[in-house]
C-alpha positions in Angstrom: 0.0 0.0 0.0 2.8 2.5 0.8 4.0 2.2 -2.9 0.4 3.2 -3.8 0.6 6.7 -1.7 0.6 10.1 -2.3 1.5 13.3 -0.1 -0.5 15.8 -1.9 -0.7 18.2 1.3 1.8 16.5 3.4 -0.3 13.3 4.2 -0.4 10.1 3.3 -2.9 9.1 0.6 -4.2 6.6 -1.4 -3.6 7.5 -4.8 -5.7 6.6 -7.5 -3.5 7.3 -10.4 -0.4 5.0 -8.4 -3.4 2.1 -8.1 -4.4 2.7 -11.4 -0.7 1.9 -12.5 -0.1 -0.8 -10.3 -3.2 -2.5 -11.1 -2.3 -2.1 -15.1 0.8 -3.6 -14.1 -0.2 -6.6 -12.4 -3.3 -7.5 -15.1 -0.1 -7.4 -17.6 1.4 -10.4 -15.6 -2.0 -11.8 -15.4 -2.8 -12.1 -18.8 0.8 -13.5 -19.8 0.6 -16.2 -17.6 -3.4 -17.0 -19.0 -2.9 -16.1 -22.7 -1.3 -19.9 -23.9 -4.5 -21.6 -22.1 -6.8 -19.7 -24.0 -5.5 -19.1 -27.4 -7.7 -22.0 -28.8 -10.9 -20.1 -27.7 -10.0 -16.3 -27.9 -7.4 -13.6 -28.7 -7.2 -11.3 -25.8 -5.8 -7.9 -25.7 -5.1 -5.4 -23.2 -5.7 -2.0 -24.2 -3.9 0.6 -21.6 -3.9 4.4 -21.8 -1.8 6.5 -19.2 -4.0 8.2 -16.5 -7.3 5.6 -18.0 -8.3 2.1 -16.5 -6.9 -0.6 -19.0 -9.7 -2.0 -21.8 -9.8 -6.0 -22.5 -10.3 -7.0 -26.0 -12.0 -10.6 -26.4 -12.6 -11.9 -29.9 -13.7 -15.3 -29.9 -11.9 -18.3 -32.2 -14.5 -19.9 -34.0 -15.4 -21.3 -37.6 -18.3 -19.7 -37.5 -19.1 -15.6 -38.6 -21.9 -15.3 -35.9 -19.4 -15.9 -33.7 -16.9 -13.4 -34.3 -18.4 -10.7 -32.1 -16.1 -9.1 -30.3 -16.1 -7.5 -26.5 -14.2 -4.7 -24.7 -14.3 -5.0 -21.0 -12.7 -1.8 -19.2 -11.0 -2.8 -15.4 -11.7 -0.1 -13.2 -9.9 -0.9 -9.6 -12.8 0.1 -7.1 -13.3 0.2 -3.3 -16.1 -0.8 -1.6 -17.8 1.9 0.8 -21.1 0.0 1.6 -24.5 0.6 0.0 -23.6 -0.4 -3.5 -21.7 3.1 -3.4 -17.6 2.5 -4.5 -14.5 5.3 -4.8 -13.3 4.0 -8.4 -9.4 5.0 -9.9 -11.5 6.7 -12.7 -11.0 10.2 -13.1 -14.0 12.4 -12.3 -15.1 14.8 -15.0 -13.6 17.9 -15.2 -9.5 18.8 -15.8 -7.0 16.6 -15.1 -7.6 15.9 -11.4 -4.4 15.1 -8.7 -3.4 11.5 -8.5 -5.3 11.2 -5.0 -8.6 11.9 -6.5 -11.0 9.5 -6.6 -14.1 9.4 -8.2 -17.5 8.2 -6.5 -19.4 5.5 -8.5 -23.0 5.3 -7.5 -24.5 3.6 -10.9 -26.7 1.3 -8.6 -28.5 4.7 -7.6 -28.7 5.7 -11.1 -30.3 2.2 -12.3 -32.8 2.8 -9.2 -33.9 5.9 -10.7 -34.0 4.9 -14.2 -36.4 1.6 -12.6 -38.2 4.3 -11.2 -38.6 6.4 -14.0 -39.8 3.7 -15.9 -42.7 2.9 -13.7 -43.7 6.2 -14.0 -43.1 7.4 -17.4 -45.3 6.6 -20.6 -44.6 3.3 -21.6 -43.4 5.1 -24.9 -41.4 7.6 -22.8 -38.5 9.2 -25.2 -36.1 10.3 -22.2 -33.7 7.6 -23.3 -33.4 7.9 -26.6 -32.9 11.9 -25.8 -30.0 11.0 -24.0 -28.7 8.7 -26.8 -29.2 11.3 -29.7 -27.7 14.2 -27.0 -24.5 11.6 -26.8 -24.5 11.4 -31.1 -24.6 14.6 -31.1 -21.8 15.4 -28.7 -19.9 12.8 -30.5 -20.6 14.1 -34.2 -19.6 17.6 -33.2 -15.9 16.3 -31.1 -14.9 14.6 -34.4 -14.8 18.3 -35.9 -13.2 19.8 -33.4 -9.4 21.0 -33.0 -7.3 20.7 -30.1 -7.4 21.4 -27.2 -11.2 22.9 -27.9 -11.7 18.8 -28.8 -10.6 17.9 -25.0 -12.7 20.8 -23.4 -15.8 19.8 -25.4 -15.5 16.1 -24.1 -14.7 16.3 -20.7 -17.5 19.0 -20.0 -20.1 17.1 -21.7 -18.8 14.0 -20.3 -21.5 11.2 -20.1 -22.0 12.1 -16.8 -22.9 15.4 -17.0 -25.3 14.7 -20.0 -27.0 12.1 -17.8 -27.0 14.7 -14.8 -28.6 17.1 -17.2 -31.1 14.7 -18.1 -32.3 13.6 -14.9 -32.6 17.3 -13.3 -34.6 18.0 -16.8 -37.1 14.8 -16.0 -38.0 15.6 -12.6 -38.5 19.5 -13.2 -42.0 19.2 -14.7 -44.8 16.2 -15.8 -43.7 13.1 -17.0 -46.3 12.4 -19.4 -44.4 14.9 -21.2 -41.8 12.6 -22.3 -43.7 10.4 -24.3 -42.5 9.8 -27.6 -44.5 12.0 -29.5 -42.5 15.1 -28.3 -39.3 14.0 -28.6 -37.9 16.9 -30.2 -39.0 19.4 -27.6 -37.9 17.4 -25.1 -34.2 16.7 -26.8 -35.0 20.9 -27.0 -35.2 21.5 -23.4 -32.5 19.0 -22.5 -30.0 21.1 -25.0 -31.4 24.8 -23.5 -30.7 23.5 -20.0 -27.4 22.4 -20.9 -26.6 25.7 -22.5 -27.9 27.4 -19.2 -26.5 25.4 -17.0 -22.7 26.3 -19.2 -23.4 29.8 -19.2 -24.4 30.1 -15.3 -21.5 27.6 -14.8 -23.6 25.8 -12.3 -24.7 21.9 -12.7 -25.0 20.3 -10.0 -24.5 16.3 -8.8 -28.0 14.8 -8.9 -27.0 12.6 -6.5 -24.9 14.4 -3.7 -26.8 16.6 -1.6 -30.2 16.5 -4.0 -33.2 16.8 -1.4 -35.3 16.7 -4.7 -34.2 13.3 -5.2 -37.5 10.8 -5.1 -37.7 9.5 -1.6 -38.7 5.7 -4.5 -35.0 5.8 -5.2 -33.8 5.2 -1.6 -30.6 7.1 -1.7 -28.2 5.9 1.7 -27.3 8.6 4.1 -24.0 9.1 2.7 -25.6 10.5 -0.4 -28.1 12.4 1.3 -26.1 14.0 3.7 -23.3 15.3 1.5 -22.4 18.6 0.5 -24.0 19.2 -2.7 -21.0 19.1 -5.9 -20.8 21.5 -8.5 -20.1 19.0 -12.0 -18.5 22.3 -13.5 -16.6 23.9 -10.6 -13.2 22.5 -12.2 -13.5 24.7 -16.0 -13.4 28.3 -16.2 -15.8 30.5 -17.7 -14.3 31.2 -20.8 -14.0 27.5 -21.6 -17.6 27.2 -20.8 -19.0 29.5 -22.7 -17.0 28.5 -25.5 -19.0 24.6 -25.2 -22.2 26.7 -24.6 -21.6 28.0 -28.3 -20.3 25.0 -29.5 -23.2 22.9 -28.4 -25.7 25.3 -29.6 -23.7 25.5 -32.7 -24.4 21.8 -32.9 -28.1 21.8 -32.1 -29.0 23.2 -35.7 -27.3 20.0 -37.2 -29.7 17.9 -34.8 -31.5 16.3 -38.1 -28.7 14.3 -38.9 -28.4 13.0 -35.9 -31.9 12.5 -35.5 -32.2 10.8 -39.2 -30.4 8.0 -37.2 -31.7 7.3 -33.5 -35.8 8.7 -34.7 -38.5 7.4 -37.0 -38.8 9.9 -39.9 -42.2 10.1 -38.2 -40.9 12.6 -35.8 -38.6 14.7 -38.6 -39.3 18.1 -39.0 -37.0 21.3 -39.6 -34.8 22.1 -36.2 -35.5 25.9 -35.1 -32.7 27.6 -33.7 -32.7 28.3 -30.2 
């Protein structure tokens, strides 16, 4: 563990960029030793990226085309706090954060909320598919982008944040609102509070602090009782307006994005905000 530490402040701390590299490190030595045994069944491959948990490529052996599907499996070293809660080595969103950062991983919260959400939503709700086409388009527009604008525009609308968005959006007004006939002025409220929410330079965890969190989703006390977490504290303003533009920008090219996650049923000209 002491090899693992950092003084940041003049204290010992577990660091998760040291655990991140000694756990890269050690699945390495792992695979060597497993790769002979399983070279008639699959070719495995261990994708690592400094300061990023390692990615395992599986492709299977096999005769057969169907069978050739291939998985990627990213190893995130977590630990354990209790209540399905973990502190992961994966970098929070934001900047570069110091090695004894750790990020909070509460996805069995999220996946309580989205079973809520379901119960409560139209059967036909659209609120996923408004996150999938908000994540195209984020996508679409990053692959045009120049560094270090191409960084910026990632890491603040970081999968995360977009799901934050989303959420806060959902619970702000009715529900029947989402069904699937108004997908595009949902997907248009979702991109507006995003833009406000830049500008403002205020988004807030939905999870941390959140009394507006449904008492259905049974948050633990942890989550309840800590201080609420700005998502954008870590960029500066100018940086955040610059996304704000950016992602407006974007918006008016929404059609081609929604060409491929909509029925044409939905399709008609994008106004600009």
């Amino acid at each position: 563990a002491e090899g693992c530490c950092a003084e940041p402040r003049g204290r010992g701390q577990l660091s998760a960029g040291l655990v991140l590299r000694w756990f890269q490190g050690h699945l390495q030595r792992c695979l060597g030793a497993v790769r002979y045994r399983l070279q008639q069944r699959c070719r495995v491959r261990l994708a690592a990226c400094a300061g990023r948990p390692p990615t395992l490529h599986i492709v299977p052996c096999s005769d057969y085309v169907c069978c050739h599907i291939s998985m990627a499996v990213r190893l995130i070293p977590a630990i354990p706090l209790g209540d399905a809660l973990y502190l992961t080595a994966l970098p929070p969103p934001g900047p570069p954060a110091p090695e004894a950062l750790w990020g909070l991983n509460a996805s069995r919260q999220e996946q309580r909320l989205l079973c809520w959400l379901k119960e409560q939503a139209p059967a036909s709700s659209c609120h996923l598919k408004c996150l999938r086409i908000l994540k195209g388009l984020r996508d679409l527009r990053g692959q045009g982008l120049e560094e270090p604008l191409c960084s910026h525009w990632g890491r603040v609308l970081s999968s995360y944040v977009l799901k934050t968005a989303l959420f806060s959006v959902l619970l702000r007004g009715p529900l029947e609102a989402w069904d699937e006939r108004f997908l595009l002025e949902r997907l248009e409220d979702l991109v507006l509070f995003l833009r406000d929410c830049l500008r403002k330079q205020v988004l807030m965890d939905f999870f941390l602090g959140n009394p507006s969190v449904p008492e259905a989703v049974a948050l633990p006390r942890f989550l309840k009782e800590a201080a609420p977490v700005n998502l954008l504290a870590a960029f500066d303003g100018p940086t955040l307006d610059l996304v704000a533009f950016q992602l407006i920008s974007t918006w008016v090219q929404a059609p081609h994005i929604i060409r491929m996650y909509s029925s044409p049923r939905y399709w008609r000209p994008v106004p600009t905000p």
